[in-house]
N, C-alpha and C positions, 0 to 999 in steps of 0.2 A: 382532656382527651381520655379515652376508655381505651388499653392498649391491652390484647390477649396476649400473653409471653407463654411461647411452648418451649418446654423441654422434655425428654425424654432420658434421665440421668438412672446410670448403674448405680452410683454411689451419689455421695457426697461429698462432691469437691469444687476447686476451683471454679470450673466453668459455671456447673452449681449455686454457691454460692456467689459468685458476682451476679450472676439473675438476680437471686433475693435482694443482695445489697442494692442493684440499681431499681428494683420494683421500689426497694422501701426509700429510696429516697427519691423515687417521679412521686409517690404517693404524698412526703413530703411537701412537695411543689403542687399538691392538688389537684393530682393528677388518681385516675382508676386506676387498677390493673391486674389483672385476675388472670391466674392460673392454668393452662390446661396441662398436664404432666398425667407419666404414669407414676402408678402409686409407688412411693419413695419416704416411708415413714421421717426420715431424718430431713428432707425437704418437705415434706409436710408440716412438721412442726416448727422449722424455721419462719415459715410462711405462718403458721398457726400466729406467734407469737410478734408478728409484727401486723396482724389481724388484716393478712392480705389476702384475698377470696382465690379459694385451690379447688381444682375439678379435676379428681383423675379419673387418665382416658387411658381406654386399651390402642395406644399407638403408637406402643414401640415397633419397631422393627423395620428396614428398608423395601419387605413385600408384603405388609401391611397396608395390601391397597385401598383398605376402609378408613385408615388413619386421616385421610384429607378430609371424607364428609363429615366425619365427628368434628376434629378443629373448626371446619364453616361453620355446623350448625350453631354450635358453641357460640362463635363470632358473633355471627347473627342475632344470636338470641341476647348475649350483653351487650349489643349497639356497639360492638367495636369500631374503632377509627383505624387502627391497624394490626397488625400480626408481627411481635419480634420476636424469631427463634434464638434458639440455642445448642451448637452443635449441628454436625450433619441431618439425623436421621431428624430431627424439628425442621432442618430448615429446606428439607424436602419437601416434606408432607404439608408444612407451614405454606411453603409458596404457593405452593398447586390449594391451599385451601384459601388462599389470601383471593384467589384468581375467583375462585365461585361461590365468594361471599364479596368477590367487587370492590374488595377493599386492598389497599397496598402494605406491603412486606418488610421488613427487616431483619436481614440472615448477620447475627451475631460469631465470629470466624477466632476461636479462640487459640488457635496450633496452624502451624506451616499446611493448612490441609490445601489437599486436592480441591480444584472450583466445584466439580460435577456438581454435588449436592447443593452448592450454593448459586449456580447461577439461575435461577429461576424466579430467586429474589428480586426486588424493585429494586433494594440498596442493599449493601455488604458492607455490614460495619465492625471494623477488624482491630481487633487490641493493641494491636502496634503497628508502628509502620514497615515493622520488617515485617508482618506480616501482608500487611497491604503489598509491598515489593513483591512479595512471595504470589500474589494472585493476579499482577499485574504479569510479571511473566509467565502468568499460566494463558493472556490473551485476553483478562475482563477488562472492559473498558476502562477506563480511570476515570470517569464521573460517574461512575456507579460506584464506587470501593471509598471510604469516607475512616479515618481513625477516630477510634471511642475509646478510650485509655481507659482500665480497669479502676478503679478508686476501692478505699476502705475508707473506715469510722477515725478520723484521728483524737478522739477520745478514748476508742476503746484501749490505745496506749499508756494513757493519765492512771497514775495510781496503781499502778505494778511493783510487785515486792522487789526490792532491789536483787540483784543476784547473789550475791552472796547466798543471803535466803533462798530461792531456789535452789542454788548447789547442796544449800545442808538436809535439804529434801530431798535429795537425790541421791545423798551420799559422795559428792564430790570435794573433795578439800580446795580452800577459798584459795589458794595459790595455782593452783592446777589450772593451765592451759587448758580451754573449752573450745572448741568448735563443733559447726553442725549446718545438717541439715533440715529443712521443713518442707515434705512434699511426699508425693504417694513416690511406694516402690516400686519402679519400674526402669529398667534396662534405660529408656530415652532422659531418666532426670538423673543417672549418672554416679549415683550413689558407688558402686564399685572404682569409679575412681578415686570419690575419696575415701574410702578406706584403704585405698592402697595409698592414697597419700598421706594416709594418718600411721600408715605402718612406718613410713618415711622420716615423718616429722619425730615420731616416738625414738627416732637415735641421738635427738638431739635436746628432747624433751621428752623425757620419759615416764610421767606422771600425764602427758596428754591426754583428754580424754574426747570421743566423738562422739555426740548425741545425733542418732538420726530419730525424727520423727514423723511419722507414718507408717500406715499399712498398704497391701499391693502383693500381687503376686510374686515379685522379687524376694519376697523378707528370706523364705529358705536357701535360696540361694546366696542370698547376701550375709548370710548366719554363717552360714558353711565358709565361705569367701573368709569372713574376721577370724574365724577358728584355723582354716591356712594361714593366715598372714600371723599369728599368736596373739590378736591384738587384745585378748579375754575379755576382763571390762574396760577397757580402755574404750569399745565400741559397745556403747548402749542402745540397743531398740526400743523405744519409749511407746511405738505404738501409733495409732491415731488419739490427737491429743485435739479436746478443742479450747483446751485453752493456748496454743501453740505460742502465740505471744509473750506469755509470761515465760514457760521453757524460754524461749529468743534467751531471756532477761541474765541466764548462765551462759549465753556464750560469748567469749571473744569474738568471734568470726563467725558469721552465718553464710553460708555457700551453697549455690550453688550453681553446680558443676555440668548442666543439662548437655548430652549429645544432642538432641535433635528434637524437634516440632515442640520449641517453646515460644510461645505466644509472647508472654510478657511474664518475669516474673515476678508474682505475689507475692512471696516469700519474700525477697529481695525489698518489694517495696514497706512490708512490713516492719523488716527488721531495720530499715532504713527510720521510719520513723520513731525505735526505739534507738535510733541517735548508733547503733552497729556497725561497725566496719564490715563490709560485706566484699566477697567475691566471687565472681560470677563465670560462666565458660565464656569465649568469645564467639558466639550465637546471635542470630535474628531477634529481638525483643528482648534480650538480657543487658543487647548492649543502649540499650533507652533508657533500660531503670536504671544504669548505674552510670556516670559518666570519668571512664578511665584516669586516673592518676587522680583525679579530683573528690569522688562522693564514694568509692571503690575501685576494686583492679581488676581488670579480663586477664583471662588464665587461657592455655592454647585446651583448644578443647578435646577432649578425649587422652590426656597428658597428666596422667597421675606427679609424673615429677614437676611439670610446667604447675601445674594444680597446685603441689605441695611449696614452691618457691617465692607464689604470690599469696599464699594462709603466713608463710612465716613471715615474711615481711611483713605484717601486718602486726606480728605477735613478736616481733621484734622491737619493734616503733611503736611505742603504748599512744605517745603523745600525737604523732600524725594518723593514725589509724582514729582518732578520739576528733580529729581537724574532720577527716575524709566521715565520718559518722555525723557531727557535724551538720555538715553540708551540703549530705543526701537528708537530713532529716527538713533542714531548709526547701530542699527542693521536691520533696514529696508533699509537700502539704502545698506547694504550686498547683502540681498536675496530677497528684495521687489521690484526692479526695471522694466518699461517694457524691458528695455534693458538687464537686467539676464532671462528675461522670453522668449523674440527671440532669444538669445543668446542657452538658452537648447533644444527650440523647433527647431532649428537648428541644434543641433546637435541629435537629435532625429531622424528626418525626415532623417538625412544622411545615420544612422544607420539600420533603419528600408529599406531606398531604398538597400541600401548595402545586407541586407538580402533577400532583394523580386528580386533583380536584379540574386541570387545565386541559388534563389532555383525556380525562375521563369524565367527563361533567354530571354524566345520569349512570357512573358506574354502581352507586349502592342501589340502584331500583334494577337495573338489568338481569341481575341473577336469579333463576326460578329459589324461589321460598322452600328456605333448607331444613325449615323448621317444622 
């Protein structure tokens, strides 16, 4: 199959990055799959280097009413079989260009979002089921909305410095209590609770230390926030980091704490399969990746204390925390892989052309020539 993946990304993140990983592993499977995004240096070179064909287009924006005939012609011109966006403002523009290039859709739904932008889609294939839940009661059919669980590399975990060594690179002493998070900063992944729960933990352990990492428009705010609470360096901002996994490799606890619109988290699955005790808010798509009292523990969400009572337990119990790490590393290399994630998206796209092939027989010759 020859599949166009649009996205339209400010940065480079999550939603981001699982495009690449699933291009590069359909591509794997021998499969095409070529590009259309606006220009995005840091997704450009991820694509560069797994030598996946990139085309930036001027089509960002939701009144970017040109953005649909650039994606068609696009389509057209590389013999596409179908169109899989990412994010709203793709899988707008995507749909309506899927429509007058005759070929069918795949709107990728990575957050609690709103349907609007996505019902125009042929299929809605959603990171978790609590996200799927989240569009079914917004009224989308249920044989149109299909779950696509995000995957990583489980190799890219193999041969990581043990932590110790990371801490001495960071300047953390080998005894010191770590936790942390991995994710952008913003208000909905919660970071302000844990530092108020790391202010908490610090009366009882007071060599504590919190790694957050990432960048986001939260950081000043969230600077300010550690400097109220005294936490000094007890709270480290490390930044956007791309090697985050190894960072993981120094914490205790990897958390995180999300209020609202988390799809599935990555972070969680990550540090899941460097074998981590993780804990998670009790949210839509947090509670998939971890499964409570067994692989990790739900925290009440927005409850810096509730937050702080399920990190200590965890940093109490070396040995059950080390069972529950375990066993999420077990069961992330079930359902967390990219190669289970090309693997569904592959049989999705089959399914979906199978359908569009039946009830549209001569839709690739119907559309006037966009080229």
């Amino acid at each position: 199959m020859t599949v166009l993946t649009v996205i339209t990304p400010q940065r480079y993140s999550g939603a981001e990055r699982m495009a690449v990983y699933l291009a590069d592993g359909l591509t794997q499977r021998g499969h095409r799959i070529v590009f259309a995004c606006k220009r995005n240096e840091l997704l450009l070179q991820e694509l560069d280097q797994r030598g996946i064909e990139a085309h930036p287009l001027p089509i960002a924006g939701k009144v970017n009413v040109l953005s649909p005939f650039l994606i068609a012609r696009l389509a057209r011109r590389i013999g596409a079989d179908l169109i899989h966006t990412h994010l709203s403002t793709a899988a707008l523009w995507g749909s309506i260009a899927g429509k007058l290039a005759g070929i069918p859709t795949v709107a990728a739904v990575h957050a609690l979002n709103v349907k609007t932008c996505f019902r125009f889609a042929d299929l809605i294939a959603t990171c978790s089921e609590g996200v799927r839940e989240h569009l079914l009661a917004q009224g989308v059919a249920p044989e149109k909305v299909q779950v696509l669980y995000n995957g990583v590399y489980p190799e890219s975990f193999d041969g990581l410095p043990p932590g110790a060594e990371v801490r001495g690179e960071l300047g953390i002493d080998a005894e010191a209590p770590v936790i942390g998070e991995v994710a952008h900063l913003s208000a909905k992944k919660g970071q302000e609770h844990l530092l108020r729960a790391t202010a908490l933990l610090r009366e009882r352990w007071p060599d504590l230390v919190c790694l957050l990492v990432g960048e986001g428009a939260q950081r000043e705010p969230l600077t300010e926030l550690a400097e109220q609470l005294g936490l000094g360096e007890a709270a480290r901002f490390l930044g956007y980091r791309h090697d985050a996994p190894r960072v993981m490799q120094a914490m205790d606890v990897v958390v995180l704490p999300s209020v609202a619109k988390e799809g599935l988290g990555v972070c969680l699955i990550e540090a899941a399969f460097l074998g981590k005790a993780v804990v998670g808010s009790d949210a839509p798509g947090i509670r998939e990746v971890l499964v409570d009292g067994e692989t990790g523990l739900l925290a009440p969400v927005a409850d810096a204390e509730g937050l702080g009572a399920s990190i200590a337990y965890l940093l109490e119990d070396c040995e059950r925390a080390a069972q529950m790490g375990a066993r999420g590393r077990e069961r992330a290399r079930r359902l967390f892989t990219v190669e289970a994630m090309a693997r569904r998206a592959e049989e999705l796209y089959r399914q979906l052309l199978s359908q569009h092939a039946h009830r549209h027989p001569h839709a690739r010759n119907s559309p006037a020539d966009l080229t």
